[in-house]
C-alpha positions in Angstrom: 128.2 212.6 208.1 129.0 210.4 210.9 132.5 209.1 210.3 131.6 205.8 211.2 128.5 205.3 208.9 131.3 206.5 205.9 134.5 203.7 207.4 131.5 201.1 207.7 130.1 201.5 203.9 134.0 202.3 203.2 134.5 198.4 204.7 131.8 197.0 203.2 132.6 198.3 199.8 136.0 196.6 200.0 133.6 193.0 199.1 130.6 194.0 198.1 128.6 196.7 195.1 126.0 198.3 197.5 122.9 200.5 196.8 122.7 203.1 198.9 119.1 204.6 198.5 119.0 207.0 201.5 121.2 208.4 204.0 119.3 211.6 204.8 117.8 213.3 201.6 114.6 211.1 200.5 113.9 210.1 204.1 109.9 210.1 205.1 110.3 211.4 208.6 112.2 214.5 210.1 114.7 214.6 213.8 112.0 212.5 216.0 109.9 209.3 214.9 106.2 209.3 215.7 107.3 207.5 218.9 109.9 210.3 219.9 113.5 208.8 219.2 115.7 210.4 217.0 115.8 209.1 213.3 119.5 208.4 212.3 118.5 209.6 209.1 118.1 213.2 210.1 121.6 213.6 211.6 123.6 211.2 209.0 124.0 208.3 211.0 122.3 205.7 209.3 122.2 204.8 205.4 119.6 202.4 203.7 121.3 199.9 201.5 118.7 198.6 199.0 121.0 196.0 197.0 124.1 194.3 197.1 125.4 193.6 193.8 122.8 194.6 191.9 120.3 192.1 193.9 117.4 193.7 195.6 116.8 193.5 199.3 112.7 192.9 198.7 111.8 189.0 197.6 115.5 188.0 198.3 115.9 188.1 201.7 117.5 184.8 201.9 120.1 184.7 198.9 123.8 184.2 199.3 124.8 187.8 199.0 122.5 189.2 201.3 124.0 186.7 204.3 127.0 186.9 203.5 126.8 191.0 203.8 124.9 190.4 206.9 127.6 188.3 208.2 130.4 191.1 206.9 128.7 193.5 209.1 128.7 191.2 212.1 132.3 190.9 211.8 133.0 194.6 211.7 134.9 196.2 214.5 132.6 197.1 217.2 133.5 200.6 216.8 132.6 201.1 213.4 130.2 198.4 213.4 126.1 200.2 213.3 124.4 199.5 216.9 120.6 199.7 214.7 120.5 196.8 212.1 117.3 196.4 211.0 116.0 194.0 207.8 113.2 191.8 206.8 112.2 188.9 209.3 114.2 186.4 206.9 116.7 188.0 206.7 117.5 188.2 209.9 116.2 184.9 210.7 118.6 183.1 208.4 121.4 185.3 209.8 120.6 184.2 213.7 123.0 187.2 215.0 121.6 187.9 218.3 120.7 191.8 219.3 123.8 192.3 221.2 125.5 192.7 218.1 123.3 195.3 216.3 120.8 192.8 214.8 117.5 194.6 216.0 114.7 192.2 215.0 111.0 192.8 216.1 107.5 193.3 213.7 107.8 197.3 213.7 111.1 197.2 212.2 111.2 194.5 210.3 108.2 195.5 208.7 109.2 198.7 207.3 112.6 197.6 206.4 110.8 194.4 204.2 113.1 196.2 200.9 116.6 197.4 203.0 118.6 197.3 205.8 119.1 200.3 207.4 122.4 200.3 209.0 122.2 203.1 212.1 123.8 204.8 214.9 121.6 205.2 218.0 125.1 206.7 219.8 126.7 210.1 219.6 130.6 209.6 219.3 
């Protein structure tokens, strides 16, 4: 596993209870998404968190815990912190963090990721 995925959740578990429902095992797609980049998944970069403290992702986009976790990650060190952040619209609308920092926003991605974040490594250390 990436050691940066493990220091990030290692970080975030410091605050928060996450729910981690995929890192690789249970993911739909294999090395290459139907558009030909690699999936994080398949090489342990990337986890899906699902809840923080016990509060879903889906219909709660907006609530106190999932800011504030967005705004935890934000503030990780850049070298631990993912570089493919990827949420509900909401979510990253309420958040405002601009793509520089990992916040990828656009209707592909936020689509699929309407019930978790997926917190990803496009970059091979």
């Amino acid at each position: 596993m990436d050691s940066r995925l493990v220091e990030c959740l290692q970080c975030l578990a410091d605050d928060f209870t996450l729910g981690i429902s995929t890192i690789k095992t249970g993911h739909p797609m294999g090395a290459f998404s139907p558009g030909g980049k690699e999936n994080d998944h398949f090489f342990y970069r990337a986890a899906d968190v699902d809840t923080v403290n016990a509060i879903p992702l889906l219909d709660n986009p907006r609530l106190d815990e999932w800011i504030r976790l967005g705004r935890s990650i934000a503030a990780l060190p850049p070298a631990i912190r993912p570089d493919r952040i990827y949420g509900p619209t909401e979510w990253h609308a309420a958040l405002g963090i601009a793509p520089e920092f990992g916040f990828i926003s656009d209707p592909f991605h936020d689509a699929i990721h309407i019930d978790h974040l997926h917190l990803g490594y496009a970059r091979i250390t």
